[in-house]
C-alpha positions in Angstrom: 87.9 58.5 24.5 90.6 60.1 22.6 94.2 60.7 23.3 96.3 63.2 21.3 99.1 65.5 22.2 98.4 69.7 22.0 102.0 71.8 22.8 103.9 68.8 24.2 101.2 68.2 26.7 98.6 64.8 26.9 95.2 65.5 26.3 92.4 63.8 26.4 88.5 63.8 25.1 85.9 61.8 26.1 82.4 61.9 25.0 79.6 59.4 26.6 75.8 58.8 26.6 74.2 57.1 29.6 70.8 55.4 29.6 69.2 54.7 33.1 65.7 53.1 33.5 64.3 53.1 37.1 61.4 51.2 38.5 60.0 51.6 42.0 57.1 52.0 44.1 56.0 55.5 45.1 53.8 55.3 48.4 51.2 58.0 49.5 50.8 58.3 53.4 47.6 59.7 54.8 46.3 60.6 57.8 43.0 58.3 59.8 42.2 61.2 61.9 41.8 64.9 60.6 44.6 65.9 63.1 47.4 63.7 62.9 48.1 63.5 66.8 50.9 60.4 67.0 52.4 58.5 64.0 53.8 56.1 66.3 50.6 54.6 67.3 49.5 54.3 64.1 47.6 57.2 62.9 48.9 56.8 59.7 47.3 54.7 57.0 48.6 53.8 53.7 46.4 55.4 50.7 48.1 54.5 47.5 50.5 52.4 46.4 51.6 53.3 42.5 54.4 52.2 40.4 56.6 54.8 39.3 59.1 54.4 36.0 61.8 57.0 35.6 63.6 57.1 32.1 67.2 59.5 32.1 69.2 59.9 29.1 71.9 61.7 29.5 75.2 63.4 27.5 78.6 64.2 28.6 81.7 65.8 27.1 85.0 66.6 28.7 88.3 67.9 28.1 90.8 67.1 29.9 94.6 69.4 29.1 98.0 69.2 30.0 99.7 72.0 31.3 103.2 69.8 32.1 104.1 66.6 33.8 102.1 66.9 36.8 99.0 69.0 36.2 96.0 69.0 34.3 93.0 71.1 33.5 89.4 69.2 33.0 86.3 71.3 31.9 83.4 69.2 31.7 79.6 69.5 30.7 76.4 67.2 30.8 73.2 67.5 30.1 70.5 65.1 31.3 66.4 64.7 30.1 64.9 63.0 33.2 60.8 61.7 32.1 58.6 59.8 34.5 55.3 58.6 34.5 55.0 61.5 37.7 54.4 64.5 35.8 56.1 66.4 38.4 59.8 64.6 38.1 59.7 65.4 34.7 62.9 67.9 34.4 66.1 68.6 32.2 69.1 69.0 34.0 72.8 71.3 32.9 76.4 70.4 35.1 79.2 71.8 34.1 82.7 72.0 35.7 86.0 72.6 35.8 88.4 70.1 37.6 92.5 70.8 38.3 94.2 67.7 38.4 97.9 66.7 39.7 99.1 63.2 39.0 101.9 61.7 40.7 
């Protein structure tokens, strides 16, 4: 993070990188019975049980700018890489924002 002044006004910039590793079980439910008639009574049967790893690495920038005392402006972007052993949850992901701030 870094602090500077721009027209009299505080500002602030902060970049950041964020690392999450995720481990957990991923269970498939099936069916006993081609027609699944009650779930309560136990129609259902486990399958599968897999372990499922999930990596994220992810970058974020924002700006956040004076306008006086009291209120601030704050746009913000990040962008994430999400990977997993699921070929399916494998995804990139784009935020951005713009936040008004008032400080008292």
């Amino acid at each position: 993070m870094h602090r500077f002044t721009l027209a009299g006004e505080e500002n602030r910039l902060r970049f950041g990188w964020r690392y999450e590793d995720r481990e957990y079980e991923e269970v498939t439910v099936t069916s006993t019975s081609p027609v699944l008639t009650d779930p309560l009574t136990g129609d259902l049967t486990e399958r599968s049980s897999n372990e499922r790893a999930d990596k994220a690495r992810i970058l974020e920038a924002s700006w956040r700018i004076g306008l006086n005392k009291v209120f601030s402006v704050e746009p913000s972007v990040s962008w994430g890489q999400y990977t997993s052993n699921v070929d399916s949850a494998d995804y990139d992901k784009t935020v951005a924002g713009v936040t008004l701030r008032a400080d008292f």
